[in-house]
Each structure stands twice: as structure tokens, then as C-alpha cells.
PyMOL Python script that loads the backbone (N, CA, C, O; Angstrom):
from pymol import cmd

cmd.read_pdbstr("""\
ATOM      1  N   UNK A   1     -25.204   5.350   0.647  1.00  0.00           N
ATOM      2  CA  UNK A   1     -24.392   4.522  -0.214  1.00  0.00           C
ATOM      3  C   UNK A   1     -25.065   3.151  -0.317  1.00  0.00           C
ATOM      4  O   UNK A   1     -25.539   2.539   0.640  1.00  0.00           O
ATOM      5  N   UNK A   2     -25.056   2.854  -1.237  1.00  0.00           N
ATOM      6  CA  UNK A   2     -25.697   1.429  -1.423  1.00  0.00           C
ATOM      7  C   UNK A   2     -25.101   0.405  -1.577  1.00  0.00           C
ATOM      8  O   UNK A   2     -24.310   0.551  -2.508  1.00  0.00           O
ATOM      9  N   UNK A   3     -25.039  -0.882  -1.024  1.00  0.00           N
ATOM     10  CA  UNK A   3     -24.617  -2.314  -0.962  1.00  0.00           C
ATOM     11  C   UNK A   3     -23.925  -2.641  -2.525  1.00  0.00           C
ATOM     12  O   UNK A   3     -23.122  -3.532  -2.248  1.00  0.00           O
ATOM     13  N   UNK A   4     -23.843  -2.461  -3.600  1.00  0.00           N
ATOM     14  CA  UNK A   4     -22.830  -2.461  -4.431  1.00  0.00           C
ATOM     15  C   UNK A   4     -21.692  -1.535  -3.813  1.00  0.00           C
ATOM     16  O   UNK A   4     -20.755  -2.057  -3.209  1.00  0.00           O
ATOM     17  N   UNK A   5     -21.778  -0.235  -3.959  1.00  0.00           N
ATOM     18  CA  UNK A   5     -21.233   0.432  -3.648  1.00  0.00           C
ATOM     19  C   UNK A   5     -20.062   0.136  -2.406  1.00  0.00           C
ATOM     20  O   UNK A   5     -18.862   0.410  -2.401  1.00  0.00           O
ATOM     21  N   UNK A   6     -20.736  -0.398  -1.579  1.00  0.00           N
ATOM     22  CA  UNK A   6     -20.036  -0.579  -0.386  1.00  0.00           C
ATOM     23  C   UNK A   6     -18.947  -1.721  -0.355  1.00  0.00           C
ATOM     24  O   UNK A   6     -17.924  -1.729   0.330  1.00  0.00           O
ATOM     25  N   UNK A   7     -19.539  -3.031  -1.562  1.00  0.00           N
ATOM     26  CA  UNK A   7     -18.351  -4.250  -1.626  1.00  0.00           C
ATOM     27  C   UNK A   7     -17.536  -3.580  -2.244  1.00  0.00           C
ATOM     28  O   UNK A   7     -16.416  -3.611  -1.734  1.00  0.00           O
ATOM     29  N   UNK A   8     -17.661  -2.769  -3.455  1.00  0.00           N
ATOM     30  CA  UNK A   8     -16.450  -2.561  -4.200  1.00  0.00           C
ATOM     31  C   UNK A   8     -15.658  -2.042  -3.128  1.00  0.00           C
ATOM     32  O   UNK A   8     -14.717  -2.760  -2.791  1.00  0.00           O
ATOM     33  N   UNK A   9     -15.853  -0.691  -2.356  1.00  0.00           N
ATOM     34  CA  UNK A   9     -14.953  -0.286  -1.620  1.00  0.00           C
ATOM     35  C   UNK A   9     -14.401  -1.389  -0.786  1.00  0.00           C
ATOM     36  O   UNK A   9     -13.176  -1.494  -0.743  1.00  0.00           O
ATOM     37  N   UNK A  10     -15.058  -2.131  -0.195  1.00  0.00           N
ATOM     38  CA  UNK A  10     -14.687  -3.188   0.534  1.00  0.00           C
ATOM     39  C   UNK A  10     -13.563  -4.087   0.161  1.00  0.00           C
ATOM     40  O   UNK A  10     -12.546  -4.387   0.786  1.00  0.00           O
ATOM     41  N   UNK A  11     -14.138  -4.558  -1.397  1.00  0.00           N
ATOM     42  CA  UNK A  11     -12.827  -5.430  -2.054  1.00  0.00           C
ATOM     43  C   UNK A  11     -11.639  -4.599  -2.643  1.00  0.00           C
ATOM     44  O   UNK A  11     -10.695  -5.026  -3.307  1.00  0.00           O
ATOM     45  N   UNK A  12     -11.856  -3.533  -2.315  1.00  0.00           N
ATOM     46  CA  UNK A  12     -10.546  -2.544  -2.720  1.00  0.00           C
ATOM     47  C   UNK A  12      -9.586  -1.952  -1.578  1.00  0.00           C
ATOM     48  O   UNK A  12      -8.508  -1.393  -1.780  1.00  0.00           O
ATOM     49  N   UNK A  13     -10.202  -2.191  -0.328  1.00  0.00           N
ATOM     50  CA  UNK A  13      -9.783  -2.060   1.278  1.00  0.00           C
ATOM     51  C   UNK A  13      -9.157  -3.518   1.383  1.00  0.00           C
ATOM     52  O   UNK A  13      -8.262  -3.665   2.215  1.00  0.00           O
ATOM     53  N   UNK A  14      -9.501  -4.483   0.703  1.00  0.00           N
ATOM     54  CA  UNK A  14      -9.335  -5.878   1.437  1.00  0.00           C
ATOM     55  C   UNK A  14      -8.240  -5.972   0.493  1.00  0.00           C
ATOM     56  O   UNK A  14      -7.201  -6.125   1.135  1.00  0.00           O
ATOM     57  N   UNK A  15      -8.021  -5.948  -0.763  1.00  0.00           N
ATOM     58  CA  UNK A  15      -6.689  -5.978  -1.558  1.00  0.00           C
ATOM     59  C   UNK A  15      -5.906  -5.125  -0.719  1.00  0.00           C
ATOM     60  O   UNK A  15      -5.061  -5.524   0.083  1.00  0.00           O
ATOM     61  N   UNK A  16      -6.281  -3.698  -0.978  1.00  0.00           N
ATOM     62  CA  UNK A  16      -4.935  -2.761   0.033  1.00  0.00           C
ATOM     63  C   UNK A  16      -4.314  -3.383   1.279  1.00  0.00           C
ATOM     64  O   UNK A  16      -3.123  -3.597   1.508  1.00  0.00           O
ATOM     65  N   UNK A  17      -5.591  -3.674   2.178  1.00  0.00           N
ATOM     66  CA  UNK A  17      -5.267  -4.554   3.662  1.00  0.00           C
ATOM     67  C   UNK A  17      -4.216  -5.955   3.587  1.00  0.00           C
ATOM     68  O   UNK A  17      -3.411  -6.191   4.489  1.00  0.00           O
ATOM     69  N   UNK A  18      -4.357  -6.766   2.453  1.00  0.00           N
ATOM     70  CA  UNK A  18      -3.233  -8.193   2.456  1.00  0.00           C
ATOM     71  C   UNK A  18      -4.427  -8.773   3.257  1.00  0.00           C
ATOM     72  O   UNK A  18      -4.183  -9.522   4.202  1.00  0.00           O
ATOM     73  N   UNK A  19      -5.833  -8.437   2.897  1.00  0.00           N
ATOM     74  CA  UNK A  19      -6.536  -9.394   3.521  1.00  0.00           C
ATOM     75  C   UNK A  19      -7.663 -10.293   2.301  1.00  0.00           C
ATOM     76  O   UNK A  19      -8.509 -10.064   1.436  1.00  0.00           O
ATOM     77  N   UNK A  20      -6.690 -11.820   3.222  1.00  0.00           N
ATOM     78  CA  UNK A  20      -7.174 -12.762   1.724  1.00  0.00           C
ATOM     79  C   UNK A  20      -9.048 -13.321   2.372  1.00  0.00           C
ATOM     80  O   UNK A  20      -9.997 -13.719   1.695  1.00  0.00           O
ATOM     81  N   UNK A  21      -8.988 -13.202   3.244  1.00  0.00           N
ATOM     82  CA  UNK A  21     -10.417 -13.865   3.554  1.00  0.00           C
ATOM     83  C   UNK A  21     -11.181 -12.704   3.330  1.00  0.00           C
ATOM     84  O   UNK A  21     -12.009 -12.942   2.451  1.00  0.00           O
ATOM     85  N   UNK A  22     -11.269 -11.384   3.808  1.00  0.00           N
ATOM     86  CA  UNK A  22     -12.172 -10.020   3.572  1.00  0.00           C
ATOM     87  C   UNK A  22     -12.129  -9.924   1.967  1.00  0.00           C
ATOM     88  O   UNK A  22     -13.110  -9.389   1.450  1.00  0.00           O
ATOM     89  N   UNK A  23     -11.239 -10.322   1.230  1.00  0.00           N
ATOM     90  CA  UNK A  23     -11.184 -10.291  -0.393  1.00  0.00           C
ATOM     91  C   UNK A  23     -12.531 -11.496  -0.581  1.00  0.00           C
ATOM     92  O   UNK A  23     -13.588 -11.184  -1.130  1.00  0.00           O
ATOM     93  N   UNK A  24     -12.283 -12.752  -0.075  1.00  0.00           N
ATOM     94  CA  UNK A  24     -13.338 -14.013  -0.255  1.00  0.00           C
ATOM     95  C   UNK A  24     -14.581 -13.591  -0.176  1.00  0.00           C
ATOM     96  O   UNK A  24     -15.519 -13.696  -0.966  1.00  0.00           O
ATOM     97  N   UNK A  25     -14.472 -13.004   1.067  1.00  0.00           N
ATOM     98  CA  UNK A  25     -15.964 -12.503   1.570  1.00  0.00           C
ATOM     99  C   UNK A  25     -16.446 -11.978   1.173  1.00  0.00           C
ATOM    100  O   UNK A  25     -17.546 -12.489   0.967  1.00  0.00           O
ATOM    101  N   UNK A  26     -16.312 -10.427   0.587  1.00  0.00           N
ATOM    102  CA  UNK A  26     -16.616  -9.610  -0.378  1.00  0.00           C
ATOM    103  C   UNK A  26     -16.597  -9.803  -1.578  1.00  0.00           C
ATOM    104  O   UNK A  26     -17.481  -9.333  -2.294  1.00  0.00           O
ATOM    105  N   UNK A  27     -15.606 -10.524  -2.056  1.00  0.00           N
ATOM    106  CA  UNK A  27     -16.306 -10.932  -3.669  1.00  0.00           C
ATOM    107  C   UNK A  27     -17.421 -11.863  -3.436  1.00  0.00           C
ATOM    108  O   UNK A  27     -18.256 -11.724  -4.331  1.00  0.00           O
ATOM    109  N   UNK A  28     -17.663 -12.513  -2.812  1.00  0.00           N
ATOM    110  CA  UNK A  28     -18.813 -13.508  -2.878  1.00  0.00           C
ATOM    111  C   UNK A  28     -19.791 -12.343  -2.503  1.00  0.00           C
ATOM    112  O   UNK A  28     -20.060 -11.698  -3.516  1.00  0.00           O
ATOM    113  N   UNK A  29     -20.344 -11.913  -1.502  1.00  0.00           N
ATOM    114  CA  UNK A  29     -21.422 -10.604  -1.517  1.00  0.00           C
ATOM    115  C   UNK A  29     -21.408 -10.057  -2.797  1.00  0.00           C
ATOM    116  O   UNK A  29     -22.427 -10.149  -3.481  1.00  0.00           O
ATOM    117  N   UNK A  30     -20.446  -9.521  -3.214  1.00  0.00           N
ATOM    118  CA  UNK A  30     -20.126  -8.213  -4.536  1.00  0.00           C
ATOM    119  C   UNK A  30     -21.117  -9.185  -5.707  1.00  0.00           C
ATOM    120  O   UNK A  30     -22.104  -8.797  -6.332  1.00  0.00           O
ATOM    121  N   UNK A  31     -20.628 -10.202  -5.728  1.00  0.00           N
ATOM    122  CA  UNK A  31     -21.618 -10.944  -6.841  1.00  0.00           C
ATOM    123  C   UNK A  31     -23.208 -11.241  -6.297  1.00  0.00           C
ATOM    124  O   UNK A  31     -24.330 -11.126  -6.789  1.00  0.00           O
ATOM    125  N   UNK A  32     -22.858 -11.521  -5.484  1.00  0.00           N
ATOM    126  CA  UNK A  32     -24.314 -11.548  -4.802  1.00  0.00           C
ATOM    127  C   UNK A  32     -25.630 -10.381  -5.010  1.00  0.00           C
ATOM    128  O   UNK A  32     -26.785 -10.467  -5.425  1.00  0.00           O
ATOM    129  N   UNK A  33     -24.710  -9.195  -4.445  1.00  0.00           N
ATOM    130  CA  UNK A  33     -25.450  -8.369  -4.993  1.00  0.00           C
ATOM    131  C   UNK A  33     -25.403  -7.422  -6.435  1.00  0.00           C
ATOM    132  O   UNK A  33     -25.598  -6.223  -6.631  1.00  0.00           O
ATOM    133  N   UNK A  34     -24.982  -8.772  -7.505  1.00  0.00           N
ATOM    134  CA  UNK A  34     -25.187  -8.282  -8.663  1.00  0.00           C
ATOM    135  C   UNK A  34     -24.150  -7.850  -9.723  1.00  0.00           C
ATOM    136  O   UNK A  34     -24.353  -7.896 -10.936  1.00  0.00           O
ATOM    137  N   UNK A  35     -22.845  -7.363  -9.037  1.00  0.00           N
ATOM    138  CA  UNK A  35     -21.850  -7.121  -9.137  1.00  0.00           C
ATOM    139  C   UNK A  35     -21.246  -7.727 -10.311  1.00  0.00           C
ATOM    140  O   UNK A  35     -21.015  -8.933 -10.223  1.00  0.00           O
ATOM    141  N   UNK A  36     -20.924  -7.096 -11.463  1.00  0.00           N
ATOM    142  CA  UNK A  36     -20.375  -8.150 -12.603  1.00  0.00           C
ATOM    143  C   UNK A  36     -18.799  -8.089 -12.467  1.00  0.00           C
ATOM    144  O   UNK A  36     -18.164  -7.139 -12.009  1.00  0.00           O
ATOM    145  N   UNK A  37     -18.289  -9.275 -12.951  1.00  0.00           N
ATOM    146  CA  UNK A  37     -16.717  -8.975 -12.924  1.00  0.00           C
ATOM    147  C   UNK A  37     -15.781  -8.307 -13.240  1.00  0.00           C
ATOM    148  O   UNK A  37     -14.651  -8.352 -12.756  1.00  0.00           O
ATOM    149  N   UNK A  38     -16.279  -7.441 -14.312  1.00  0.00           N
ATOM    150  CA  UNK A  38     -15.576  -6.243 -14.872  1.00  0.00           C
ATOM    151  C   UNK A  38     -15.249  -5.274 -13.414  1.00  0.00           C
ATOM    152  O   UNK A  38     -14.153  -5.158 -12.865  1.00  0.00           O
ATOM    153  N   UNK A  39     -16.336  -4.747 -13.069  1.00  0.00           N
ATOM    154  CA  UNK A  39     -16.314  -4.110 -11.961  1.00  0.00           C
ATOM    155  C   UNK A  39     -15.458  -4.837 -10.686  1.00  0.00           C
ATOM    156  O   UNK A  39     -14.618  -4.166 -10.087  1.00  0.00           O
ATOM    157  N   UNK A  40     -15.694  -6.104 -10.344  1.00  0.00           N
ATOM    158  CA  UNK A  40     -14.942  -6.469  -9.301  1.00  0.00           C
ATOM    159  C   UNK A  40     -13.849  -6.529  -9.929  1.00  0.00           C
ATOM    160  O   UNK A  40     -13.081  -6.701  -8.982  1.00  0.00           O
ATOM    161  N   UNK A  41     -13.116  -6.510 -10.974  1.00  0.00           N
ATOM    162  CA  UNK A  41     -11.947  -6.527 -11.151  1.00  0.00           C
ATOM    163  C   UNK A  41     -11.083  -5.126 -11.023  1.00  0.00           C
ATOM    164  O   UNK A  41      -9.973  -4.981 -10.509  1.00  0.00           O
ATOM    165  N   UNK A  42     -11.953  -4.115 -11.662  1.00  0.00           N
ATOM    166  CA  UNK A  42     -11.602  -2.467 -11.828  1.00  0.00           C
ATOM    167  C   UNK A  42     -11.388  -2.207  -9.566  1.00  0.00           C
ATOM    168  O   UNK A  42     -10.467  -1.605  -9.012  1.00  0.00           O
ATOM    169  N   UNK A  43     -12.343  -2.768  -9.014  1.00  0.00           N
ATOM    170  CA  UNK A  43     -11.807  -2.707  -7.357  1.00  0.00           C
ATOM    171  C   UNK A  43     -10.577  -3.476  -7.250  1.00  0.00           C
ATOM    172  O   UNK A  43      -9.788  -2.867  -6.528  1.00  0.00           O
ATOM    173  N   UNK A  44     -10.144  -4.474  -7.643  1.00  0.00           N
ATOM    174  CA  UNK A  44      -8.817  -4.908  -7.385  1.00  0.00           C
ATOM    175  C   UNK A  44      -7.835  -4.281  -7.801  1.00  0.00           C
ATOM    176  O   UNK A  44      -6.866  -4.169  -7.050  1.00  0.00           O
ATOM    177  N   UNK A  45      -7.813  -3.778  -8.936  1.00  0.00           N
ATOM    178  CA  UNK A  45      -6.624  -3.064  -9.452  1.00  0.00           C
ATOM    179  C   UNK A  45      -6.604  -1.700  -8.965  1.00  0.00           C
ATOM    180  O   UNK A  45      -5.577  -1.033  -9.092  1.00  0.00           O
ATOM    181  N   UNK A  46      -7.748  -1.171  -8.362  1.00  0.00           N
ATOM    182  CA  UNK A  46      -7.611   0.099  -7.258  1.00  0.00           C
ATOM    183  C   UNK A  46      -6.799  -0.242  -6.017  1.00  0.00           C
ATOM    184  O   UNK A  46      -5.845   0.387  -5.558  1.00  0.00           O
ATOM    185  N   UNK A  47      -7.399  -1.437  -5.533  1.00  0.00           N
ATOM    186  CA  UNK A  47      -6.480  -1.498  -4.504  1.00  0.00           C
ATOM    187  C   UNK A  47      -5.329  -1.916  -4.527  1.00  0.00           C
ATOM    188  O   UNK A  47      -4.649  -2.056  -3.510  1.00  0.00           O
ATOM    189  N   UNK A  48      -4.997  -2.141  -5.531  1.00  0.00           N
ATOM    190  CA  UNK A  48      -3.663  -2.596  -5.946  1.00  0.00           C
ATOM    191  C   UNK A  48      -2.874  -1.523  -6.007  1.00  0.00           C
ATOM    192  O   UNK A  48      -1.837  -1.474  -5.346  1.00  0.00           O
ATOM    193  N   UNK A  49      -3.312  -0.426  -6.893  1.00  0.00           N
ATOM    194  CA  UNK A  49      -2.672   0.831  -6.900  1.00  0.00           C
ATOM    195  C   UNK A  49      -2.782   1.389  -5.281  1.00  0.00           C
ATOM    196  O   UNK A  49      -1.685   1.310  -4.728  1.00  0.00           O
ATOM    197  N   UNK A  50      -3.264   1.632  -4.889  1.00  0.00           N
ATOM    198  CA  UNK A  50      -3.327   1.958  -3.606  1.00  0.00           C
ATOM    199  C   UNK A  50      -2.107   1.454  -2.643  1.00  0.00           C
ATOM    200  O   UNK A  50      -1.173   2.128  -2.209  1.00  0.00           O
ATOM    201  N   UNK A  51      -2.419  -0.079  -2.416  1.00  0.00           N
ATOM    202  CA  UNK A  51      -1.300  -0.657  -1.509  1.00  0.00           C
ATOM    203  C   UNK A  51       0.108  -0.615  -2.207  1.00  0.00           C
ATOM    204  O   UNK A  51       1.087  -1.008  -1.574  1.00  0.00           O
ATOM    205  N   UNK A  52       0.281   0.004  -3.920  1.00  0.00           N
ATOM    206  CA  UNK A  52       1.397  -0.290  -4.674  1.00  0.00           C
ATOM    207  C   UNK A  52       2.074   1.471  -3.394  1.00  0.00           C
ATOM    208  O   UNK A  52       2.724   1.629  -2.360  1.00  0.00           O
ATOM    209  N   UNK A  53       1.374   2.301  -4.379  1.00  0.00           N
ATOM    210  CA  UNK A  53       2.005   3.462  -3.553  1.00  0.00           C
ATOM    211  C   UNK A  53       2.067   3.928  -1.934  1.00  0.00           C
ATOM    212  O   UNK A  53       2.701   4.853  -1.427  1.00  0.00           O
ATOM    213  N   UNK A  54       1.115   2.880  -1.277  1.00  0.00           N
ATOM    214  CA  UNK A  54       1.393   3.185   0.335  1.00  0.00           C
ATOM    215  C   UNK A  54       2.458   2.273   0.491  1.00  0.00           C
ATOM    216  O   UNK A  54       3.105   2.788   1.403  1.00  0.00           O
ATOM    217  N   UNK A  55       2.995   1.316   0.189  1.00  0.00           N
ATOM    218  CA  UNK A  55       4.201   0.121   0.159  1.00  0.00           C
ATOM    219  C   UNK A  55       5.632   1.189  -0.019  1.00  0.00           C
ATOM    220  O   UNK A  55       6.643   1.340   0.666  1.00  0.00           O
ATOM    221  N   UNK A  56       5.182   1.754  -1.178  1.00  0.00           N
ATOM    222  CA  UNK A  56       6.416   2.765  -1.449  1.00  0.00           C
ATOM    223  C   UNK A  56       6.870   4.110  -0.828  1.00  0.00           C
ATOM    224  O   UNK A  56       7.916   4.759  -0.832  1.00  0.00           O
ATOM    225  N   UNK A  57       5.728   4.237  -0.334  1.00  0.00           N
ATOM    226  CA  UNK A  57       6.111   5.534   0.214  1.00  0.00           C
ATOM    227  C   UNK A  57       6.602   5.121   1.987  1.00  0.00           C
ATOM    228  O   UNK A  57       7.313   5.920   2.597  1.00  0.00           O
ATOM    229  N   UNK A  58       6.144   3.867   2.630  1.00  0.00           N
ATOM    230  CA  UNK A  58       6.614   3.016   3.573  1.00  0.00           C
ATOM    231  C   UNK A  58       8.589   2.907   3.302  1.00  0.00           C
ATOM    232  O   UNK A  58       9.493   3.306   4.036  1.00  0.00           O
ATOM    233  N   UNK A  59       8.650   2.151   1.859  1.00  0.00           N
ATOM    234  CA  UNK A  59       9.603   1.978   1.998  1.00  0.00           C
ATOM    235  C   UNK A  59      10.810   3.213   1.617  1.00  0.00           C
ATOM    236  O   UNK A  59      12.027   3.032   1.630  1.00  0.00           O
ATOM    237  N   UNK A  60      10.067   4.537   1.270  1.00  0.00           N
ATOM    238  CA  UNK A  60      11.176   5.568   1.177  1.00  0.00           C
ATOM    239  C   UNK A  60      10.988   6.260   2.487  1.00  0.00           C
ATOM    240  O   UNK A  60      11.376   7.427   2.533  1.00  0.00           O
ATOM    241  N   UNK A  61      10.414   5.694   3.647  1.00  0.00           N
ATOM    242  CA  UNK A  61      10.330   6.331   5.168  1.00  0.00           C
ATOM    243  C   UNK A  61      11.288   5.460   5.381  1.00  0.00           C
ATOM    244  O   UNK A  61      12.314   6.077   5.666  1.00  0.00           O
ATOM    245  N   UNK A  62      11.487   4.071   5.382  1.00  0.00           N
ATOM    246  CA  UNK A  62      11.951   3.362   6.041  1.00  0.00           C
ATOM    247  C   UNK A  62      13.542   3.427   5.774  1.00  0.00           C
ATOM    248  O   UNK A  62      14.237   3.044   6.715  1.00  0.00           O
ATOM    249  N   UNK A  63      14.234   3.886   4.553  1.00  0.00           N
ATOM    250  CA  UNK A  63      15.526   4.106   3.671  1.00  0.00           C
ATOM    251  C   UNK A  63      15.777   5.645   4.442  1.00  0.00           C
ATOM    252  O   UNK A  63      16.743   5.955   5.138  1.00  0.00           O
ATOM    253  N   UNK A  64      14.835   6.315   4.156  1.00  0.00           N
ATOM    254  CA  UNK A  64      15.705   7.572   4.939  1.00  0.00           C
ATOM    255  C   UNK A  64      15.875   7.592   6.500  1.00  0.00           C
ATOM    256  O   UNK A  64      16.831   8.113   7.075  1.00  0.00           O
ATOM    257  N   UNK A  65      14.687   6.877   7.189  1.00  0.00           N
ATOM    258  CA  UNK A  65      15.203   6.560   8.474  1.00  0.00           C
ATOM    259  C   UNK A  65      16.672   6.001   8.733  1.00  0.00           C
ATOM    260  O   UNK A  65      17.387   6.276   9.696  1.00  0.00           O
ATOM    261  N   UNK A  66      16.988   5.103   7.595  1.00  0.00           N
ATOM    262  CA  UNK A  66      17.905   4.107   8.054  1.00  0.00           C
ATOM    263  C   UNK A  66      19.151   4.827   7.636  1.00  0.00           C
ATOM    264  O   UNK A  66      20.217   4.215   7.703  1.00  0.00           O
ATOM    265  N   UNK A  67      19.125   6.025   7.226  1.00  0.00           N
ATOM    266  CA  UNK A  67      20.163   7.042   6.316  1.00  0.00           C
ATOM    267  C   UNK A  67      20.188   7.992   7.303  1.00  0.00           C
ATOM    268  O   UNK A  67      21.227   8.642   7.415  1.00  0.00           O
ATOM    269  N   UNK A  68      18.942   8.296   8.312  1.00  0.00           N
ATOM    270  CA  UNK A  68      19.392   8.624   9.869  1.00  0.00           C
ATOM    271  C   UNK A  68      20.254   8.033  10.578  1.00  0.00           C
ATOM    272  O   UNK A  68      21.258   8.407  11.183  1.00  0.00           O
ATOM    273  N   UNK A  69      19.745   7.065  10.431  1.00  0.00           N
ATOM    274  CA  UNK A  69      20.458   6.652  11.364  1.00  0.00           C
ATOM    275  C   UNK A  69      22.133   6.032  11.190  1.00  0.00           C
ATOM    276  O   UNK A  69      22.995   5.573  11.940  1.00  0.00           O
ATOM    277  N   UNK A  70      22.059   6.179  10.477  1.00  0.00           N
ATOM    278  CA  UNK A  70      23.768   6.057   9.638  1.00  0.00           C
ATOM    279  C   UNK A  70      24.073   7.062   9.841  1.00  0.00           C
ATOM    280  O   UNK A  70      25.040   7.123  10.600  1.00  0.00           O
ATOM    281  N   UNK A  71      23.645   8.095   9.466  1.00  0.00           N
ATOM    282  CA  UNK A  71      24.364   9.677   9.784  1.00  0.00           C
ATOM    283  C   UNK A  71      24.763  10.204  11.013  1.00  0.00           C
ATOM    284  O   UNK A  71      25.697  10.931  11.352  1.00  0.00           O
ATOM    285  N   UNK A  72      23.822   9.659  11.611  1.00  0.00           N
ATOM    286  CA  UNK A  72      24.202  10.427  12.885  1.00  0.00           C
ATOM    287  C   UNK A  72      25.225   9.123  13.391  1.00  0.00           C
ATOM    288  O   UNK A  72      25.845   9.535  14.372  1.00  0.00           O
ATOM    289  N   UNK A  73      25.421   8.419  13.233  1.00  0.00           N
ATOM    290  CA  UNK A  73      26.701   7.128  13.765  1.00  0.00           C
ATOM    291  C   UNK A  73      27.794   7.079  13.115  1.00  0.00           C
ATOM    292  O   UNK A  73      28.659   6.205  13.142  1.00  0.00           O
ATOM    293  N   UNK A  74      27.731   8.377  12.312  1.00  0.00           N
ATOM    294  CA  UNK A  74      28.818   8.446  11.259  1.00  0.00           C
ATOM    295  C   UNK A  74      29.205   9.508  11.234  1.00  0.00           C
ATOM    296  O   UNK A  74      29.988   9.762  10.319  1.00  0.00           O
ATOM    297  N   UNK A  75      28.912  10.430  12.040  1.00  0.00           N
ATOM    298  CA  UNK A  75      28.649  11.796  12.509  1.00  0.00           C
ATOM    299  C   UNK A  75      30.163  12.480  12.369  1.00  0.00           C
ATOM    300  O   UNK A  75      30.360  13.525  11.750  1.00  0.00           O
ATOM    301  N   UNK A  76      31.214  11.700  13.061  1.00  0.00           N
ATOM    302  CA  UNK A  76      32.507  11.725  13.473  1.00  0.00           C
ATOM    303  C   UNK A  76      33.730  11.693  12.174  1.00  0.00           C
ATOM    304  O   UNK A  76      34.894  12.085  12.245  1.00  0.00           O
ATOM    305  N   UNK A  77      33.054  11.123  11.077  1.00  0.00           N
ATOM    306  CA  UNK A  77      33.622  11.020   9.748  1.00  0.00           C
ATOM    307  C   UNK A  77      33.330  12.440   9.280  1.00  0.00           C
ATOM    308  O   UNK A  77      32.430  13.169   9.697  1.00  0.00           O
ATOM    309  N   UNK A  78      34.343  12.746   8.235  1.00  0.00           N
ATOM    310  CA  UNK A  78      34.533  13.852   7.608  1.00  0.00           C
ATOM    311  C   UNK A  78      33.331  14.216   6.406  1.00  0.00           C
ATOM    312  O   UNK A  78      32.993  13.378   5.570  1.00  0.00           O
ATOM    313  N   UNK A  79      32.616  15.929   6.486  1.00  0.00           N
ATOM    314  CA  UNK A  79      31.743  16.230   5.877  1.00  0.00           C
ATOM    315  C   UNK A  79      32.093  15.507   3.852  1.00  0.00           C
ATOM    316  O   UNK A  79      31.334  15.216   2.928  1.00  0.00           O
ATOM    317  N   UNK A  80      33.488  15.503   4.010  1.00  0.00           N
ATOM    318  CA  UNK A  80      33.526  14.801   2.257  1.00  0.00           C
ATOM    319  C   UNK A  80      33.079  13.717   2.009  1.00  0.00           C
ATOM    320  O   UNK A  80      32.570  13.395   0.935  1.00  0.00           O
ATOM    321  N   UNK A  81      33.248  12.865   3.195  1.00  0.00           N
ATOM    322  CA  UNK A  81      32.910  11.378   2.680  1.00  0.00           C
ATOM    323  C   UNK A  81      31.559  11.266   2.623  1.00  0.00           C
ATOM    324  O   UNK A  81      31.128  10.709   1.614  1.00  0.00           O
ATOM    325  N   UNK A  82      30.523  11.761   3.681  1.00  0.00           N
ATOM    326  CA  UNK A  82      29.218  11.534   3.809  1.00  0.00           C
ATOM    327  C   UNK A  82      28.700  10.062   4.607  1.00  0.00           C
ATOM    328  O   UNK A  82      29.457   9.288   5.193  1.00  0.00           O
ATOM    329  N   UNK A  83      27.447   9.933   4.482  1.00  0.00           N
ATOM    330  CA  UNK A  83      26.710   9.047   4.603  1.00  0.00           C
ATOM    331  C   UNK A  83      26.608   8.121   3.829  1.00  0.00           C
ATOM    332  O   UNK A  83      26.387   6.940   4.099  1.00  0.00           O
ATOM    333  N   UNK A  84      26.786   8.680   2.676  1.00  0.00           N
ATOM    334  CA  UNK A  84      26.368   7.373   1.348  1.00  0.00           C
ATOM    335  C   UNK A  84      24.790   7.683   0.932  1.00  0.00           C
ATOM    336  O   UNK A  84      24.197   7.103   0.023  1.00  0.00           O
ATOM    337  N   UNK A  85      24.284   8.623   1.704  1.00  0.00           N
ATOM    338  CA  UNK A  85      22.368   8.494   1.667  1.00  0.00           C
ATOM    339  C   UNK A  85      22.149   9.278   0.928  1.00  0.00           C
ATOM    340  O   UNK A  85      22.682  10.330   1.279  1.00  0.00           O
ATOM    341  N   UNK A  86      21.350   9.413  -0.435  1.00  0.00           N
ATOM    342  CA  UNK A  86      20.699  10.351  -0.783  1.00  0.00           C
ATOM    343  C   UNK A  86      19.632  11.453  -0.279  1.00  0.00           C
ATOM    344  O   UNK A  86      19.405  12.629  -0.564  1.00  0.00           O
ATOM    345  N   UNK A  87      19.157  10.622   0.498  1.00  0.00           N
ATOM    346  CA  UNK A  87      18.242  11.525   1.236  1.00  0.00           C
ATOM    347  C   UNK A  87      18.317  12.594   2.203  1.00  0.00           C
ATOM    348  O   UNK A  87      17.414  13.306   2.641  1.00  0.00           O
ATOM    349  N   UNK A  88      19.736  12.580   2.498  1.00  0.00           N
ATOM    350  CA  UNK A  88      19.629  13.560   3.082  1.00  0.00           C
ATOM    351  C   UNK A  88      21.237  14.534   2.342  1.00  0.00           C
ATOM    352  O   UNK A  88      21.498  15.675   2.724  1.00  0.00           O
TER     353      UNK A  88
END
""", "prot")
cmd.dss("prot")
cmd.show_as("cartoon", "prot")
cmd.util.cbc("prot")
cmd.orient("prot")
């Protein structure tokens, strides 16, 4: 793999990561080695998509956990009323 190659992934790890200095760092290399902005931009919006759907799929773990855990503390209430949770 070659040193273009490797910033883009890099600045597309460093958007996903919430990391603002590894973003600095790597765009400055990425141009360095040649890198035009079109391209460093097409890596940001990868990692954008990336951290968009790992964020979401975080936060539909984190909603049905919490729909566990309602359920089972709610256990004692009648099968009509429910949880309130879709998820389960």
C-alpha cells in the first residue's frame, strides 16, 4: 500500500475516531504527499459515514439495553401493559 493510500485511510480512521489532532496530522502529510482536496475530502465524508452508522447502531444497543432493563424491573406488572419498549 502506498503513502497516499495510507493518509486517506488514516484521515478517514481519524474522522471515525473524534480524533481532531490525527485529522491535523494526516491532512497535512495527505497533502504532502500530493494528495488533492477532492480526495481528502471524499476520506472525510467516509468517515463520516462510518462513525454516522457505528454512533447508531451504539445507540440502538444502548435503547434496547435500557428496555432490558426496564423489563425485567417491571417484570411484576401485567403482560398488557408492557414495557413501553419496542424492542423487545
Amino acid at each position: 500500500m502506498d503513502t497516499q493510500m495510507k493518509e486517506l485511510i488514516a484521515i478517514g480512521a481519524s474522522v471515525t475516531a473524534n480524533c481532531v489532532l490525527c485529522l491535523r496530522h494526516h491532512i497535512i502529510q495527505a497533502k504532502k504527499a500530493g494528495i488533492d482536496d477532492d480526495h481528502i475530502q471524499e476520506a472525510v465524508e467516509v468517515g463520516r459515514m462510518v462513525r454516522k452508522d457505528a454512533a447508531a447502531s451504539w445507540d440502538e444497543e444502548a435503547d434496547a439495553l435500557l428496555c432490558l432493563e426496564s423489563a425485567i424491573g417491571d417484570a411484576q406488572e401485567s403482560a398488557d401493559e408492557g414495557s413501553g419498549c419496542k424492542n423487545i
